[in-house]
BAFI-3210 file (N, C-alpha, C; in Angstrom, 3 decimals, decimal comma, padded with zeros to 6 digits):
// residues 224
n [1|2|3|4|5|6|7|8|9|10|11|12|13|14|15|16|17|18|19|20|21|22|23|24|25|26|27|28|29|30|31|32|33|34|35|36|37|38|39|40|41|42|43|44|45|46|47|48|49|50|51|52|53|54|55|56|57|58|59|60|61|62|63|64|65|66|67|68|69|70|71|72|73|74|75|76|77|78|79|80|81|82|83|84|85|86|87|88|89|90|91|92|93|94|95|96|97|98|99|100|101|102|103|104|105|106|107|108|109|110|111|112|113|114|115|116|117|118|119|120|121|122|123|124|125|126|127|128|129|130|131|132|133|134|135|136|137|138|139|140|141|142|143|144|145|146|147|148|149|150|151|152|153|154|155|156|157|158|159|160|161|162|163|164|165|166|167|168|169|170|171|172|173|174|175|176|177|178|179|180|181|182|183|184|185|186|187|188|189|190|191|192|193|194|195|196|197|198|199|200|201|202|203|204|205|206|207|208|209|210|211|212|213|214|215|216|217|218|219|220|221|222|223|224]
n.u [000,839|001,373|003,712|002,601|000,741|003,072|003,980|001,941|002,007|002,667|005,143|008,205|009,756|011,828|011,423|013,444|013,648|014,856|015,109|012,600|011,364|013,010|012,496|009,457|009,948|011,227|009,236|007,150|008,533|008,820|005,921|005,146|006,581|005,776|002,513|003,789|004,098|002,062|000,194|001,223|001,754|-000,946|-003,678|-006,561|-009,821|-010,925|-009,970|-006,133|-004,489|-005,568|-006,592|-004,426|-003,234|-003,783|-002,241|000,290|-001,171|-001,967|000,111|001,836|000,298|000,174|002,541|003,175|001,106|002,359|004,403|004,152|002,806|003,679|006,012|004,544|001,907|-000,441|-000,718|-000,953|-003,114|-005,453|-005,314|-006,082|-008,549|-009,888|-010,252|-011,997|-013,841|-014,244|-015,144|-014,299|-015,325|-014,318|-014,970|-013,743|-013,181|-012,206|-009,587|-007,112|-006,823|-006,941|-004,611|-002,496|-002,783|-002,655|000,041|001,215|000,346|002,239|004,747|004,467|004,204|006,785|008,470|007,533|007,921|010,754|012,600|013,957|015,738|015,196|012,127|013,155|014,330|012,703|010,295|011,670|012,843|009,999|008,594|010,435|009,726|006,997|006,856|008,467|006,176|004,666|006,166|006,087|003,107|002,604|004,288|003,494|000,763|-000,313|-001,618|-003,926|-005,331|-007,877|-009,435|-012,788|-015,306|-018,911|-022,075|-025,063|-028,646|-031,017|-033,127|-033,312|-031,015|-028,808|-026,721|-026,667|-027,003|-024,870|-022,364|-023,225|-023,414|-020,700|-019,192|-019,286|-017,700|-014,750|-011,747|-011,849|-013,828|-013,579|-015,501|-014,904|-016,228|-019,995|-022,328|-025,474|-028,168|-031,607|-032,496|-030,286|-027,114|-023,697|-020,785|-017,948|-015,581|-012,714|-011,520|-010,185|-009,093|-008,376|-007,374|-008,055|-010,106|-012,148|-013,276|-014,221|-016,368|-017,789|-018,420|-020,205|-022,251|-023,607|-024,584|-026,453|-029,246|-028,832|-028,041|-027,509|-025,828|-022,618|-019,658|-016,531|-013,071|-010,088|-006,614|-004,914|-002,619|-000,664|-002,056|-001,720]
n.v [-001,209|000,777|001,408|001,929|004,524|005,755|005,652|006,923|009,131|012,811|013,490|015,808|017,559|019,669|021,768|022,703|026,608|027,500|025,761|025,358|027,727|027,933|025,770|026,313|028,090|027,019|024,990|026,853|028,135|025,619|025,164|027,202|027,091|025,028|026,067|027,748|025,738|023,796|025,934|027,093|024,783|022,580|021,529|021,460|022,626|024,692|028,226|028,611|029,916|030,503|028,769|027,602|029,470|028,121|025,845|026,799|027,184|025,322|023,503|025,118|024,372|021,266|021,363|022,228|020,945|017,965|018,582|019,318|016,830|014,999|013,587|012,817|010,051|010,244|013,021|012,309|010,770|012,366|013,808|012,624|012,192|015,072|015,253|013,769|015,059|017,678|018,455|018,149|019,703|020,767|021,559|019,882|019,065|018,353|015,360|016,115|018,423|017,757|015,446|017,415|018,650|016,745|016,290|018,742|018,184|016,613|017,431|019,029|017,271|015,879|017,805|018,645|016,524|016,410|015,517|016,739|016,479|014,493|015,173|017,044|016,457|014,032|015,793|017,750|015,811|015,204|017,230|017,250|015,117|016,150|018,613|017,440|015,566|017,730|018,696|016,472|015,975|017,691|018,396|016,187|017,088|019,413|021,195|023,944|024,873|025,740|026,157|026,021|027,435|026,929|028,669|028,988|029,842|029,459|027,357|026,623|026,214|023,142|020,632|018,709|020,821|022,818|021,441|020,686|023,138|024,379|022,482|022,774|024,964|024,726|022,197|020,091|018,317|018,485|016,995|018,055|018,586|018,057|019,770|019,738|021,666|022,026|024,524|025,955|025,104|024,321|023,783|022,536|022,627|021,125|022,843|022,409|024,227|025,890|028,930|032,098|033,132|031,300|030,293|032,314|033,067|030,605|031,161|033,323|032,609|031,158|032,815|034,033|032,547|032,510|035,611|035,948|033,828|032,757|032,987|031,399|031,146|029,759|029,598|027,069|025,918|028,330|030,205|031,962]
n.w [000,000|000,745|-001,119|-003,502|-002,888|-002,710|-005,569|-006,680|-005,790|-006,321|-007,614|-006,754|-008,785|-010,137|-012,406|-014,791|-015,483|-017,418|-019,449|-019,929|-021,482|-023,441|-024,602|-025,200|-027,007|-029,225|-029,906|-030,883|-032,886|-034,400|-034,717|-036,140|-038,762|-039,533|-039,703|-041,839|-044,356|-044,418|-045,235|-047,711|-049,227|-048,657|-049,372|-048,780|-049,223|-047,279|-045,675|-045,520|-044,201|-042,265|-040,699|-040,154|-037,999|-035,607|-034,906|-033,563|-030,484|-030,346|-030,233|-028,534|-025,768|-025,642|-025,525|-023,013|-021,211|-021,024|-019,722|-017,124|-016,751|-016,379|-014,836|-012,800|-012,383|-011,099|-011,913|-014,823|-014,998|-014,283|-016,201|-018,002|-017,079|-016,953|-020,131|-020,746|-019,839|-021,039|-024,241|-026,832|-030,284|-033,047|-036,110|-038,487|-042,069|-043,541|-044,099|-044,241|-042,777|-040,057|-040,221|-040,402|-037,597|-035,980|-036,365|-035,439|-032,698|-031,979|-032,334|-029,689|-027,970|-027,952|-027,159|-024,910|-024,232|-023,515|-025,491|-027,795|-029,998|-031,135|-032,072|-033,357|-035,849|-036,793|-037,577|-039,266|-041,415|-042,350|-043,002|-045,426|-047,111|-046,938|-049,408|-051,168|-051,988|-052,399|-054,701|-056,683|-057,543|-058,114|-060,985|-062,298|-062,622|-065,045|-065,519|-065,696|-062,806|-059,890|-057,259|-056,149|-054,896|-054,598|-053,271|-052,607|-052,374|-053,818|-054,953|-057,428|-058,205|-058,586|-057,710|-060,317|-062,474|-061,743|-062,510|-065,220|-066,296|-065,795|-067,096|-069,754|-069,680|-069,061|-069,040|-067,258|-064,147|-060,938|-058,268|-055,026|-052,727|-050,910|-049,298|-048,126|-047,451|-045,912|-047,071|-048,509|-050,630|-050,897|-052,769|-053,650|-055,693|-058,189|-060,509|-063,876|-066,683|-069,320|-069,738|-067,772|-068,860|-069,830|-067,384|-066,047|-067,467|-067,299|-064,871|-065,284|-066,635|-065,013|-063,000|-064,809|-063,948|-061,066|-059,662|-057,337|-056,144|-054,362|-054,610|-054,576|-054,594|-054,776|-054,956|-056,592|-057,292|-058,729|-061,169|-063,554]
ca.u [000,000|002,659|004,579|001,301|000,943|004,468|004,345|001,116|002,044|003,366|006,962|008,621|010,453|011,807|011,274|014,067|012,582|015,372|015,064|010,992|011,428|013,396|011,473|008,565|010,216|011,564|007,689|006,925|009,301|008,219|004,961|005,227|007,229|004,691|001,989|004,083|004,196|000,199|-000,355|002,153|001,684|-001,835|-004,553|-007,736|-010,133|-010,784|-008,549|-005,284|-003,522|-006,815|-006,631|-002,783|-002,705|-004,075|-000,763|001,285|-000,837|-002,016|001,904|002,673|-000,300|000,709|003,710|002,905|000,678|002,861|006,045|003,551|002,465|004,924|006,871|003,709|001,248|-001,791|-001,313|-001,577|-004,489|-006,416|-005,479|-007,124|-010,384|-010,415|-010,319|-013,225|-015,030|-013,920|-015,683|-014,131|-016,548|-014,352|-015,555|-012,942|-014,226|-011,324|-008,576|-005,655|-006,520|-007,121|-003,442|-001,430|-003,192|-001,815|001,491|001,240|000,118|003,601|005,525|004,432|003,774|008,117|009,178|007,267|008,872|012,386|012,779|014,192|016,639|014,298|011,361|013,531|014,796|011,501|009,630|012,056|012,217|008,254|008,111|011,112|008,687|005,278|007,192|008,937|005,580|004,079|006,540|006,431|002,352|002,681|004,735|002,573|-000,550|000,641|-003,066|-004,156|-006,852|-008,661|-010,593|-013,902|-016,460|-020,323|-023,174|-026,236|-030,049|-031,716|-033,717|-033,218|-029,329|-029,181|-025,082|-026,597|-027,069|-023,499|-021,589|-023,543|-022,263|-019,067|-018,295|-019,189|-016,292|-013,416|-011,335|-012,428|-013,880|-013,370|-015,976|-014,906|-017,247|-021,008|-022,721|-026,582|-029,342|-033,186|-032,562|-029,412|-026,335|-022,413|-020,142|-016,537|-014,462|-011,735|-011,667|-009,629|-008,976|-007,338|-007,352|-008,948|-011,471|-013,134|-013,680|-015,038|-016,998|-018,921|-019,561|-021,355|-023,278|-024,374|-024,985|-027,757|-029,721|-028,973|-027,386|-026,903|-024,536|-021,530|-018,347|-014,907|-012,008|-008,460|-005,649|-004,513|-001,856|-000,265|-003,155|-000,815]
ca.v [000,000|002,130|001,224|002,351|005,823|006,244|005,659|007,550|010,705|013,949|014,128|017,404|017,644|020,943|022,058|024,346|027,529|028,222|024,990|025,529|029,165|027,607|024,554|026,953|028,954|026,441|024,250|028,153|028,164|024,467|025,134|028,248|026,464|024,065|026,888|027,982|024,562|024,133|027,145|026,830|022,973|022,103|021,335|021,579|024,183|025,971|029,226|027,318|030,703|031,462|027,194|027,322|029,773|026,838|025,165|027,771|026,683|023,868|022,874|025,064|023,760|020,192|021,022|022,631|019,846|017,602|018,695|019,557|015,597|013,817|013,419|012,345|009,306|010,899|013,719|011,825|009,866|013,184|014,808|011,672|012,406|016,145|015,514|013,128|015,934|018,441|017,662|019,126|020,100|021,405|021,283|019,476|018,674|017,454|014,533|016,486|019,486|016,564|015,215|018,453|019,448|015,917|016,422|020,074|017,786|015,380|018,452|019,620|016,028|015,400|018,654|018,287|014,771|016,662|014,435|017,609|016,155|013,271|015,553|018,039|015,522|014,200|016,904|017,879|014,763|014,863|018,403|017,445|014,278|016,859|019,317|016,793|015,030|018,227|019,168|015,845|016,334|019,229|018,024|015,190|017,427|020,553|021,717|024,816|024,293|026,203|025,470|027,035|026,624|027,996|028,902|029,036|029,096|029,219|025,799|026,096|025,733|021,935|020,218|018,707|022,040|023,363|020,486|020,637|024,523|024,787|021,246|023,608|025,995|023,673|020,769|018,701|019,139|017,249|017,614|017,641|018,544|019,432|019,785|020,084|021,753|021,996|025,712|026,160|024,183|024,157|022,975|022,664|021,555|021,488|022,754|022,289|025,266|026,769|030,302|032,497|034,036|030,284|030,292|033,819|032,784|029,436|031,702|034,306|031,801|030,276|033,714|034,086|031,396|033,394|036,370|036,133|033,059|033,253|032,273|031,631|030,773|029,302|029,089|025,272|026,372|029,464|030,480|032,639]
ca.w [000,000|000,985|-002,445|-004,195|-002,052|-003,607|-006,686|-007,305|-005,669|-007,093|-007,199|-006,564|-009,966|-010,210|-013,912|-015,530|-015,997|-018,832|-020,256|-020,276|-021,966|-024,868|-025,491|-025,475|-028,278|-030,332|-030,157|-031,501|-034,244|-035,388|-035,098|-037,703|-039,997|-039,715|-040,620|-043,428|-045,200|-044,499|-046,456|-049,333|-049,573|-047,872|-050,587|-048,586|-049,536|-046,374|-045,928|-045,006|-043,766|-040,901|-039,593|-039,629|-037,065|-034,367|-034,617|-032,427|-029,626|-029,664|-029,874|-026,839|-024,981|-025,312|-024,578|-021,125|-020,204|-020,936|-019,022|-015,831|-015,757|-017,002|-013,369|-011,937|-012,769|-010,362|-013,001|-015,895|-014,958|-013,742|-017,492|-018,840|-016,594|-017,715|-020,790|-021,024|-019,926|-022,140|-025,409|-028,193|-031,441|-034,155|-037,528|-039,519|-043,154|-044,432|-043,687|-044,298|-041,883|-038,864|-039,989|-039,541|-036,374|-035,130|-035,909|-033,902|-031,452|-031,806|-032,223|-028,500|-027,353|-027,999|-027,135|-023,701|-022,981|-023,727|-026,851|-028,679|-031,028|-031,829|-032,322|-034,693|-036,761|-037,266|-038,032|-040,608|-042,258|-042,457|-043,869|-046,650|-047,502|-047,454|-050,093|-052,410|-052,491|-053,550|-056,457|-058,162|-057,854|-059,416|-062,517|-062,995|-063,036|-065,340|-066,245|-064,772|-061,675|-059,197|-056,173|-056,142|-053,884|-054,777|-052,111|-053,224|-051,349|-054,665|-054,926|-058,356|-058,140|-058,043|-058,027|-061,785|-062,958|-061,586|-062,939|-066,488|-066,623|-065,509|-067,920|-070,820|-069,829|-068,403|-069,528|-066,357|-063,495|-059,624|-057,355|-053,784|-051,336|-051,644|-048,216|-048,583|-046,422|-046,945|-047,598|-049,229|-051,211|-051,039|-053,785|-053,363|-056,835|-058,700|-062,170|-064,789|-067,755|-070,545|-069,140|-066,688|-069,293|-069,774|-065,675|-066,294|-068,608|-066,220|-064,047|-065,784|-067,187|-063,394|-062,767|-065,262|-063,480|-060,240|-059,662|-056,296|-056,165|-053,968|-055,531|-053,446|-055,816|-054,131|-055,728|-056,138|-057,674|-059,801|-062,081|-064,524]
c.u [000,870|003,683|003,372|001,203|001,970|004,416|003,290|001,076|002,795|004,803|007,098|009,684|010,615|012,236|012,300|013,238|013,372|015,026|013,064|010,631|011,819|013,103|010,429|008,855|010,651|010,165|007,056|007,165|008,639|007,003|004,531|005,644|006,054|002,794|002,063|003,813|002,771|-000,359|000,430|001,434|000,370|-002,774|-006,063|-008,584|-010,564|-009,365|-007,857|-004,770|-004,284|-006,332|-005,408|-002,277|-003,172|-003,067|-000,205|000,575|-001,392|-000,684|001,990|001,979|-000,490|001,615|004,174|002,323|001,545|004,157|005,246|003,380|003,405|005,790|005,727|002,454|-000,221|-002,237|-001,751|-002,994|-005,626|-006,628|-006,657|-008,651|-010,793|-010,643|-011,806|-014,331|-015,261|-014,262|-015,319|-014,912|-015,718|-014,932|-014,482|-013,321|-013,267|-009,875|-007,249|-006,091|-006,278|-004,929|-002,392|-001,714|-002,272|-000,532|002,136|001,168|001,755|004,540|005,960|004,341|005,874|008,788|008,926|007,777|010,009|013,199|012,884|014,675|015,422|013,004|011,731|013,707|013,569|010,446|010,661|012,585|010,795|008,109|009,024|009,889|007,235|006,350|007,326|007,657|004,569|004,406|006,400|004,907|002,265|003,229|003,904|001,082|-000,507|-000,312|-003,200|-005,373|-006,783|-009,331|-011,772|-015,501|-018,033|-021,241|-024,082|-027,609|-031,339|-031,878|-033,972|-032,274|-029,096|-027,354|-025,543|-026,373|-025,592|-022,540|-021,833|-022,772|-021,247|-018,466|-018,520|-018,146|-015,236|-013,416|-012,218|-012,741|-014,056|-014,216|-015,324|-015,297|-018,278|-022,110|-024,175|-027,744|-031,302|-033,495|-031,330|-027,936|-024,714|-021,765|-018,900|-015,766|-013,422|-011,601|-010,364|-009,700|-007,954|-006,822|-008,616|-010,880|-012,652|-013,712|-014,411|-016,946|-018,599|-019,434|-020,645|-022,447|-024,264|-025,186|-026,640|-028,626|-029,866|-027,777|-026,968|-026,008|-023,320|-020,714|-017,072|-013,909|-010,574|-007,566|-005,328|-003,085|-001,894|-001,818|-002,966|000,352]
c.v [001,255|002,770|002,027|003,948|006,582|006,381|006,753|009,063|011,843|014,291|015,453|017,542|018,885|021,299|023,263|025,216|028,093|027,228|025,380|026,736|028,324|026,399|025,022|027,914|028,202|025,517|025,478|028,143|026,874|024,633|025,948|027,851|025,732|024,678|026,928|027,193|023,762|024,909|027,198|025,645|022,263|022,582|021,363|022,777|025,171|027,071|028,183|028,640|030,682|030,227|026,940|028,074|029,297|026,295|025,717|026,999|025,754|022,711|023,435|024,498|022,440|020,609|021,235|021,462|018,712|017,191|019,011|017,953|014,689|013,243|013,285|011,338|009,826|011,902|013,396|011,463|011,034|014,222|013,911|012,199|013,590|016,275|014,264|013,394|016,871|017,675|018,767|018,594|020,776|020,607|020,845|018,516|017,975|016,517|015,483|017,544|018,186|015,899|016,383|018,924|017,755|016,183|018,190|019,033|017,309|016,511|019,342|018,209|015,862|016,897|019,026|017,362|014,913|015,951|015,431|017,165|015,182|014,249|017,072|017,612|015,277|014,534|017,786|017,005|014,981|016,226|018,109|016,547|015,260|017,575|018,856|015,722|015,974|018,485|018,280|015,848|016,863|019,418|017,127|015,895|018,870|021,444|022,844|024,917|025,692|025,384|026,330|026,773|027,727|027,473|029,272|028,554|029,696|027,524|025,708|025,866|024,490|021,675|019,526|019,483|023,139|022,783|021,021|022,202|024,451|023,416|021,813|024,598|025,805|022,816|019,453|019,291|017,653|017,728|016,930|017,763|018,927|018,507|020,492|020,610|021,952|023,549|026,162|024,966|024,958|023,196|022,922|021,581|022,292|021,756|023,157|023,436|025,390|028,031|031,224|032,845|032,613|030,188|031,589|033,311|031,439|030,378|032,932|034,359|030,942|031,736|034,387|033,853|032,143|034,343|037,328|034,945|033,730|032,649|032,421|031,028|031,096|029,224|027,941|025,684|027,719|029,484|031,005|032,963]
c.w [000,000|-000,272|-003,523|-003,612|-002,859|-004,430|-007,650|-006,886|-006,709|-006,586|-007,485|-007,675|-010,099|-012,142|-014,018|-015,990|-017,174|-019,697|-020,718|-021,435|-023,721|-025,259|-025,705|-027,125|-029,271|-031,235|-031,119|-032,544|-035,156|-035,936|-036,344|-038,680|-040,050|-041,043|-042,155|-044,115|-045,144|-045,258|-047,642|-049,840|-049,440|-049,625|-050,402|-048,762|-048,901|-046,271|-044,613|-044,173|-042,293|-039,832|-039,233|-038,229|-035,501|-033,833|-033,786|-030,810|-029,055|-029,578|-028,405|-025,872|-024,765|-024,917|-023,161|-020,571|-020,101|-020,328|-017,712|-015,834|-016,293|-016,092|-012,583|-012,636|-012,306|-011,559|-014,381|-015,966|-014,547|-015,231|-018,303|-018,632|-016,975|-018,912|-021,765|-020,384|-020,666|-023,103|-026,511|-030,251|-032,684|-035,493|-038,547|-040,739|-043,892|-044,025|-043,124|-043,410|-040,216|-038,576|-039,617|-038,405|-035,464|-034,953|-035,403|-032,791|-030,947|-031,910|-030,495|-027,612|-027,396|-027,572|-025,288|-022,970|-023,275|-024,654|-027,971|-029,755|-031,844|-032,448|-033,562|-035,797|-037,420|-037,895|-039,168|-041,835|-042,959|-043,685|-045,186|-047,559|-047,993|-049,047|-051,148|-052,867|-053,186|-054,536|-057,598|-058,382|-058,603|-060,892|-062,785|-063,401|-063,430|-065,824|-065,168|-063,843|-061,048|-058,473|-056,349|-055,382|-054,031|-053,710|-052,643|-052,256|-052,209|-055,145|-056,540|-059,253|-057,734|-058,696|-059,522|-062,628|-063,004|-062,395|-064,831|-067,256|-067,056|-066,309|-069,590|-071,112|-068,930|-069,595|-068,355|-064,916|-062,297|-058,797|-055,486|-052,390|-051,668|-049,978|-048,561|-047,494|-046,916|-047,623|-048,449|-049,455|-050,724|-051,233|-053,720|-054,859|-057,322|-059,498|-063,011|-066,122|-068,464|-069,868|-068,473|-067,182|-069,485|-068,302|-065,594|-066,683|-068,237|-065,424|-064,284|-066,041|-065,991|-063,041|-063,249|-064,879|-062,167|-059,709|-058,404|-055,859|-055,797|-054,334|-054,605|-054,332|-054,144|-054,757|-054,829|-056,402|-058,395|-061,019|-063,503|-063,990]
res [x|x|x|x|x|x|x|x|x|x|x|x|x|x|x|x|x|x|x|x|x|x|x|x|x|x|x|x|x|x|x|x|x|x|x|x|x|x|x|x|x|x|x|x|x|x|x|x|x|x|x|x|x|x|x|x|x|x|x|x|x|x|x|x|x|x|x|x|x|x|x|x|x|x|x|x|x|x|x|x|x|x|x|x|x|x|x|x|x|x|x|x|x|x|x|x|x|x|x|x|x|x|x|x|x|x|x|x|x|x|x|x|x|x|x|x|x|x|x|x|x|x|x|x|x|x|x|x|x|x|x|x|x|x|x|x|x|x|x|x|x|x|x|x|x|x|x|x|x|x|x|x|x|x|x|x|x|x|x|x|x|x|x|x|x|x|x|x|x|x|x|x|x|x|x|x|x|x|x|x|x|x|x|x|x|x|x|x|x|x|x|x|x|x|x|x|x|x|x|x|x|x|x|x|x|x|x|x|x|x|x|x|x|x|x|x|x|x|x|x|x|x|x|x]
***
């Protein structure tokens, strides 16, 4: 019992407060780089620049909790119980935002358990891998795209009707998201062109139809 008592109490671990400062600033630094290469590189069609700036702290805030229970088992097991009360609700619509928010997490999750070297290394491995898997993307697919996402709460804007358009003034077109309510639509694709004035040109023609249609255009890439 006594061995138990022990083992589950809170040791008195005295935390460097320099070492804490500059694992706080370097989890900082990763995490921005991290940003950056989310928004250059990241392909999902929410704004990548607005969701990137999560990373900063949900890195440093693993990495605080993490270096507070990490020298105690009582604390672990009491982060567990808070956090299966805490119910977190974000809205993540797409794979790839879910995977870079993890590796924020592993960024503050190794930089908390003082696993610096291992967690630099790592993490720049990972980002050479994200980059060089977007450039050879990018040579293999040399057509000029757009993301473009239409809103619409005209019930006589139907995703047949969008598609049939916009395949009159493209080469090809990818749909990748279309989220439906009983009052209004959202379309999320990818389209394929010659030049800007054919993309002009779809939507002018959606426009006719209704001429309140909201239009959001991403660059996927370079456009010109």
């Amino acid at each position: 019992m006594e061995f138990l008592e022990e083992f589950l109490s809170v040791t008195d671990t005295q935390i460097s407060i320099i070492g804490l400062i500059l694992g706080l600033l370097l989890t900082a630094l990763l995490s921005m780089i991290l940003g950056g290469i989310y928004t250059r590189y990241g392909s999902t069609l929410s704004n990548r620049r607005v969701f990137s700036r999560n990373f900063m702290l949900i890195a440093l805030t693993t990495m605080l909790v993490i270096t507070i229970v990490k020298s105690s088992l009582a604390l672990s097991l009491g982060l567990v119980g808070a956090l299966s009360i805490v119910r977190f609700r974000s809205a993540i619509k797409e794979p790839e935002e879910l995977a870079y928010l993890f590796l924020a997490i592993s960024i503050g999750l190794g930089m908390g358990a003082n696993q610096i070297m291992v967690t630099v290394i790592a993490f720049g491995i990972i980002s050479v891998i994200i980059i060089t898997a977007h450039k050879l993307s990018s040579i293999k697919t040399d057509d000029k795209n757009i993301n473009l996402t239409i809103h619409s709460s005209n019930k006589k804007i139907t995703l047949k009707k969008i598609i049939e358009i916009l395949s009159e003034h493209s080469q090809a077109i990818n749909l990748r998201r279309f989220d439906e309510t009983p009052d209004e639509i959202e379309v999320a694709l990818i389209i394929t062109f010659n030049d800007l004035s054919q993309l002009n040109s779809g939507k002018d023609a959606l426009k006719k139809i209704d001429n309140k249609l909201k239009f959001s255009f991403i660059e996927n890439k370079a456009i010109y």
